[in-house]
Structure formats: C-alpha cells, structure tokens
C-alpha positions in Angstrom: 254.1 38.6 97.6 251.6 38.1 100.4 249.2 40.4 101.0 247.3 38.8 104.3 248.4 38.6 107.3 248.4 35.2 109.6 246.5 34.5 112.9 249.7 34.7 114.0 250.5 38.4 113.2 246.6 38.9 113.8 247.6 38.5 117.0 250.4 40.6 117.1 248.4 43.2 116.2 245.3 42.8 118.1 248.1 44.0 121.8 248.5 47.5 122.7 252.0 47.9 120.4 252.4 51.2 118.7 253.3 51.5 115.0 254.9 53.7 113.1 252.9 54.9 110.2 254.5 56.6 106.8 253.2 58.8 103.9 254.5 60.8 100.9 254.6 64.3 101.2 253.9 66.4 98.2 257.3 66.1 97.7 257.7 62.9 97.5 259.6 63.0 100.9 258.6 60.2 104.2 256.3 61.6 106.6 256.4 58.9 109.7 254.0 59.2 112.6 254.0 57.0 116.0 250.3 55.7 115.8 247.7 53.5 117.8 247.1 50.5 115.4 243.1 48.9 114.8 242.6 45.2 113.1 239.2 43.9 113.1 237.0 42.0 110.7 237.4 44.6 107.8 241.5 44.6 108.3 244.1 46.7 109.9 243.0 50.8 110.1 244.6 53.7 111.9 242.4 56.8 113.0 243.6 60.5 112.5 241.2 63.8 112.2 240.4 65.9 109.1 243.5 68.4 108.6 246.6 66.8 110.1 249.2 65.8 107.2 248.5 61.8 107.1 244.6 62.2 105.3 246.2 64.9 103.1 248.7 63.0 101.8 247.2 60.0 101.7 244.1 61.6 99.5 246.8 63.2 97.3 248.8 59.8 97.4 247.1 56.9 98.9 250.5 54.8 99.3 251.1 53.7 103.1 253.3 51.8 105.0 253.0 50.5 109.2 255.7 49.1 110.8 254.9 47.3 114.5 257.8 46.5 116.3 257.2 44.6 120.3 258.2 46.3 122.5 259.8 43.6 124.2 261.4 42.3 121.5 262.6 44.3 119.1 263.2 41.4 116.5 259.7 40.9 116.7 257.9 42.9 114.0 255.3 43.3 111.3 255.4 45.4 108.2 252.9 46.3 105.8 252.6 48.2 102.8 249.9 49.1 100.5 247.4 51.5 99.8 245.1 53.5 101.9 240.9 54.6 101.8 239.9 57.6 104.2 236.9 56.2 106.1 234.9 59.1 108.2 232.0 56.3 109.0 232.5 54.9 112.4 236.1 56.7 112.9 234.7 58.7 116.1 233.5 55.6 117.7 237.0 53.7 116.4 238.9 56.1 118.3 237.5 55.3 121.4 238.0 51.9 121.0 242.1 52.7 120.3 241.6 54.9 123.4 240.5 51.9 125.6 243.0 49.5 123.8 245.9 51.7 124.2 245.2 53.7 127.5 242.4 52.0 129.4 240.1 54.7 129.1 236.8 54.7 127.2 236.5 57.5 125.9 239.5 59.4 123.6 240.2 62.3 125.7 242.5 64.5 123.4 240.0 65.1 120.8 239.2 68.5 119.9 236.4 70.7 120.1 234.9 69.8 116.3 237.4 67.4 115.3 236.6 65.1 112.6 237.9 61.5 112.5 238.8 59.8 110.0 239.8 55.8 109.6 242.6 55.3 107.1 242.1 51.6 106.0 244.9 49.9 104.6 244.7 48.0 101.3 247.6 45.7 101.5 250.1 44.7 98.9 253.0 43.6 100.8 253.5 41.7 104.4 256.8 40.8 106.2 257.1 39.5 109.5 260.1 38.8 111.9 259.7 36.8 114.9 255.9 35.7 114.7 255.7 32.5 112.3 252.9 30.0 113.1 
C-alpha cells in the first residue's frame, strides 16, 4: 500500500482543482465537503474554522479521505486516505494562501468576524491515482 504521493501527483495537486473531503459522523455515517486542497513541504492539508462538522469529527474520529478529480478530465484523479491532526498554527495565514491559489485574491474574504482556523493535516495510509503516472 503506498502511502506517498509522486512528483507526479505532487503536481496534480499543487493546480487550483477542488477536492472533495469526507469524515465520520458520530454515526458512523459520510460527511463529504467540496474543499480547497494545500500540499507543501509538510504534505497535503485542508483548512476549515473551529465549529463547522469536519474538526469535530475528525477530533472524535481522525479517519479522512480527499478525492481530486481534473476538472478537465475526469479520469484524471487522486485519492487519499488516512488519518488527520487539527493544526491551529499557521492555518490563518494557510487560508490566505488557498485564497490566492484558488481565487486570485490575497486575502480570504469570507472569514468571519472571530473565526478560528484550523489546518487538518493528513497522515496518509493509502494513495491511488488514475491518469497521472510518471
């Protein structure tokens, strides 16, 4: 079972594709969320704030799973499953990086009076790929 992705898919990541993140509720059922997708040096991250469902599920149960699919392409894709950490350091300043990624703007305008952000690393056990070999 591979657990790290290749330049390749690296790559993949690293373009302004949407993914489409999913959690366990309490019970047990899929919670799936369209969300904007971060890979740098310390792996592959989403960002959400304090009180929406994905941090609490994910502290209750920490198992995730991301599917990115190209938009252009959709036999193109890249799935990963594993294990998440809630990371508040840096997840206000990670946002606005998604925000310029994603929307070309540098600063992350929907963010709420008080908002806290938090980075949901992923811890990965599993990668599949369609479309993106070396």
């Amino acid at each position: 079972m591979r657990q790290t992705v290749t330049a390749n898919e690296r790559e993949f990541l690293e373009k302004p594709y949407v993914g489409v993140v999913t959690t366990l509720q309490h019970d047990g059922s899929p919670q799936s969320t369209v969300v904007w997708v971060d890979v740098d040096d310390a792996g592959i991250s989403i960002n959400t704030a304090y009180g929406r469902v994905k941090p609490r599920n994910l502290a209750r149960d920490p198992r995730i799973s991301l599917v990115v699919v190209d938009p252009g392409d959709p036999y193109r894709w890249l799935k990963l499953r594993g294990t998440a950490d809630l990371v508040a350091e840096g997840a206000g300043e990670q946002i606005d990086r998604l925000s310029k990624k994603y929307t070309g703007r540098d600063v992350y305008a929907s963010r709420a009076p008080g908002e806290q952000r938090v980075s949901v690393r992923m811890k990965i056990d599993k990668v599949d790929s369609r479309g993106l070999d070396s």
